[in-house]
C-alpha positions in Angstrom: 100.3 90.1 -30.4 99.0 91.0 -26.6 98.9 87.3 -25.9 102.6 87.7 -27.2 103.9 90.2 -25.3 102.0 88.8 -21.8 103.9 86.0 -22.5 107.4 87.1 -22.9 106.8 89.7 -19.7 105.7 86.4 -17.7 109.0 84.5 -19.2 111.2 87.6 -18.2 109.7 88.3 -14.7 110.5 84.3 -13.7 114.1 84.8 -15.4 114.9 88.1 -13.6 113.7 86.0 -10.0 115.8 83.0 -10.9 118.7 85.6 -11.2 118.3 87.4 -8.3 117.5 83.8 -5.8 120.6 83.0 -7.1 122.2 86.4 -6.3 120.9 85.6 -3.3 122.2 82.3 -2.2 125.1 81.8 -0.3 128.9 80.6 -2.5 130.0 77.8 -0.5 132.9 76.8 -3.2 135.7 78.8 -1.1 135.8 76.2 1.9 139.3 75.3 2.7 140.3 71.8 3.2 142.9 70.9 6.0 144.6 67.8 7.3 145.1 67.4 10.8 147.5 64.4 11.5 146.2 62.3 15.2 147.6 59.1 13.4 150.5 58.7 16.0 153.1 59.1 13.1 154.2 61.5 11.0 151.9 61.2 7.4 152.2 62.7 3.9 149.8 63.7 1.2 149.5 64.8 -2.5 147.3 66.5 -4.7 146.9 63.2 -6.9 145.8 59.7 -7.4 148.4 56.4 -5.6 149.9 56.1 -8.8 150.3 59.7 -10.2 153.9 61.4 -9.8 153.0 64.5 -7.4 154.4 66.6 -4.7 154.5 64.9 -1.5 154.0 66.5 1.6 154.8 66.1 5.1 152.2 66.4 8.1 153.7 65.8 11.5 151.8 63.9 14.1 149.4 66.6 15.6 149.4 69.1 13.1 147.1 70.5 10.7 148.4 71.8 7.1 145.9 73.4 4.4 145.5 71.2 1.6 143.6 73.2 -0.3 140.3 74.7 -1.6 137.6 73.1 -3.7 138.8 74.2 -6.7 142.4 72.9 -6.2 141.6 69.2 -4.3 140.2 67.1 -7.1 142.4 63.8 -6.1 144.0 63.1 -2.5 146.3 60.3 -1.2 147.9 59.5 2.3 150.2 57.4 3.6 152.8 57.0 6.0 156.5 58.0 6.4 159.8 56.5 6.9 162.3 54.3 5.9 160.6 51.1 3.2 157.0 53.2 3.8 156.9 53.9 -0.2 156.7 49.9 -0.2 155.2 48.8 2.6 152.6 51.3 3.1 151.8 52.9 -0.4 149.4 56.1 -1.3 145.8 55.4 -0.2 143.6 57.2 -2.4 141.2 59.7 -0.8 138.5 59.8 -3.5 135.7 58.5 -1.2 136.5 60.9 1.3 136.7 64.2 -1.5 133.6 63.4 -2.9 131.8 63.4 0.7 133.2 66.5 1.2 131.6 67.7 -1.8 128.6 66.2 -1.2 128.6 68.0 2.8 129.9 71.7 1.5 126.1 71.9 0.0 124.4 71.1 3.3 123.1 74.3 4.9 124.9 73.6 8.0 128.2 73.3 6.6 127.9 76.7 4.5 131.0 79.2 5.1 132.7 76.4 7.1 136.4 74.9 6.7 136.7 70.8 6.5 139.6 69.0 8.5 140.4 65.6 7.5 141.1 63.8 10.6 143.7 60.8 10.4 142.7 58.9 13.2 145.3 56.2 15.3 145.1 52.7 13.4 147.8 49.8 13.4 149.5 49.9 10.2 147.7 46.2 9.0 144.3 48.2 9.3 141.9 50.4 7.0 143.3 54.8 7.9 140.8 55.7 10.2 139.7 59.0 8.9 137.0 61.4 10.1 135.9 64.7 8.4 134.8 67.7 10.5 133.4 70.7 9.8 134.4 74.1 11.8 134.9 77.9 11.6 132.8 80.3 10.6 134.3 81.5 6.9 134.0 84.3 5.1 131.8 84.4 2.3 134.9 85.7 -0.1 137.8 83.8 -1.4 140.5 83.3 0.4 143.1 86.4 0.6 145.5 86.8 -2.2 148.6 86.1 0.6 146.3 82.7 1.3 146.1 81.5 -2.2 149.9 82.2 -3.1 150.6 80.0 0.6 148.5 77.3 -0.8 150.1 77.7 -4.1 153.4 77.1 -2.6 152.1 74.3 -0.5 151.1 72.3 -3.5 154.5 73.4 -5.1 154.9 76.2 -7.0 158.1 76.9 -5.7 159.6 73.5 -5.5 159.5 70.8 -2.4 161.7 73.0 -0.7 159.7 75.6 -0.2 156.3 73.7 0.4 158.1 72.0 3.3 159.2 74.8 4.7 156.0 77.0 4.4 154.3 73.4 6.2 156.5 73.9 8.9 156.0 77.5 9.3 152.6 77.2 9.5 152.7 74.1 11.8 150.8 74.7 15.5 153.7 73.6 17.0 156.1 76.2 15.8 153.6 78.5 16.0 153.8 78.2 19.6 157.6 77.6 19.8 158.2 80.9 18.0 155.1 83.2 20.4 157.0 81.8 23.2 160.1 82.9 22.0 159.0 86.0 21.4 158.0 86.8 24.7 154.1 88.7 25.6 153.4 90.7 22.3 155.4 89.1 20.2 154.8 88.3 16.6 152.5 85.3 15.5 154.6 83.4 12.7 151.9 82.9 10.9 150.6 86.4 10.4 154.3 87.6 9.7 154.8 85.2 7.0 151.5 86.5 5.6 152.2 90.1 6.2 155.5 89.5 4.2 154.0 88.1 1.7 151.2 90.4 1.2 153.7 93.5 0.9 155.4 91.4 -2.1 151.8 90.8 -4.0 151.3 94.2 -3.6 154.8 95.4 -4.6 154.7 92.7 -7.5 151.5 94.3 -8.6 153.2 97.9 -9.0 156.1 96.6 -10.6 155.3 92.9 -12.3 158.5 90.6 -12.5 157.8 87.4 -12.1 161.2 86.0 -11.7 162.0 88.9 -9.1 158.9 88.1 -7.7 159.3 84.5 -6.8 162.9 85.3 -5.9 161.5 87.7 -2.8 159.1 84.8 -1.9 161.8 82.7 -1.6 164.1 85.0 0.4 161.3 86.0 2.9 160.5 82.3 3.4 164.2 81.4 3.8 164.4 84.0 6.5 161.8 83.1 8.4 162.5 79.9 8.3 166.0 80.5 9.3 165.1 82.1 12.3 162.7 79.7 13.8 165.7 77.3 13.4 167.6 79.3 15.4 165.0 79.2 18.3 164.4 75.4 17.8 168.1 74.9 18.6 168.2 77.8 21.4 165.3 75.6 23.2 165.7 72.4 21.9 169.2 71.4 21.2 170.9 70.2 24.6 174.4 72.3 25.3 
């Protein structure tokens, strides 16, 4: 019976030390995944294999739009945009490239980091040129709750629409456009939109309708959206 009990202490001890190294160990499965266009073109994506129907979206040359997180970029394709590209230049599929991201999120010095796929220049007869870097110190947590309904939207759970215009929202380009318009102190676009949105999760959460819900999502986006259209033609549009 003593040989017994030593045994099942010894068993417990090594079980209650496996718990707590674990406990211990850094999560790593928040990373976010981005794709930053340098291909000289504008690109698109989706969240599926060539040949599965998915929502397509739109990455202008030299911008960077979140794809994703671990947990929601099992399958990736590319390819390029404009008129016979569906034909000429079909989805590539990304699969090699997701499972090396895998594969790098467990190295130690990729831990609380974000990965950027990197479309690199190529001629159009050649294999995409893609690099994956890894940058940013993360946070340990998951990403906000105004992050994860952004992502949502971007891989379209408000329709194409709406994943095109949070892309373009969130775009370094109009980021810049809209500061500038804005003059010294003025709002960043990008932590507006999530402010917005964070006052609507937390509104939705006091008084849960989805339908209203997803109706004040689209609002705010639309107005936001509406007014950096108005500074793109003040600055852009030749009088």
């Amino acid at each position: 019976m003593k040989k017994l009990t030593i045994t099942t202490l010894v068993i417990t001890a090594l079980c209650t030390l496996h718990n707590a190294s674990n406990a211990m160990m850094p999560v790593v499965e928040h990373y976010k995944i981005y794709i930053e266009n340098h291909y000289g073109a504008p690109i698109k994506f989706k969240i599926a294999q060539p040949q599965e129907a998915a929502q397509e979206i739109s990455v202008g040359n030299m911008e960077r739009v979140l794809v994703g997180t671990v947990y929601t970029v099992k399958k990736l394709s590319i390819r390029t945009t404009g008129a016979g590209s569906s034909y000429l230049s079909p989805f590539t599929d990304l699969a090699k490239e997701i499972q090396q991201l895998v594969q790098q999120a467990n190295l130690d010095e990729n831990m609380y980091r974000n990965a950027v796929i990197i479309i690199k220049p190529s001629k159009s007869y050649e294999n995409w040129n893609i690099q994956i870097n890894w940058e940013k110190e993360m946070s340990t947590e998951a990403m906000s709750p105004e992050e994860e309904v952004i992502a949502q939207i971007i891989n379209g759970s408000l329709g194409s629409d709406y994943a095109e215009k949070i892309v373009a929202l969130s775009s370094n380009s109009n980021e810049l456009l809209y500061s500038l318009a804005q003059g010294d102190g003025g709002a960043n676009l990008d932590d507006l939109l999530s402010a917005r949105i964070r006052t609507l999760i937390i509104n939705n959460e006091k008084n849960p309708t989805k339908q209203k819900y997803e109706q004040d999502l689209k609002d705010t986006i639309d107005s936001l959206y509406a007014e950096l259209q108005r500074y793109k033609k003040r600055y852009f549009v030749k009088k």
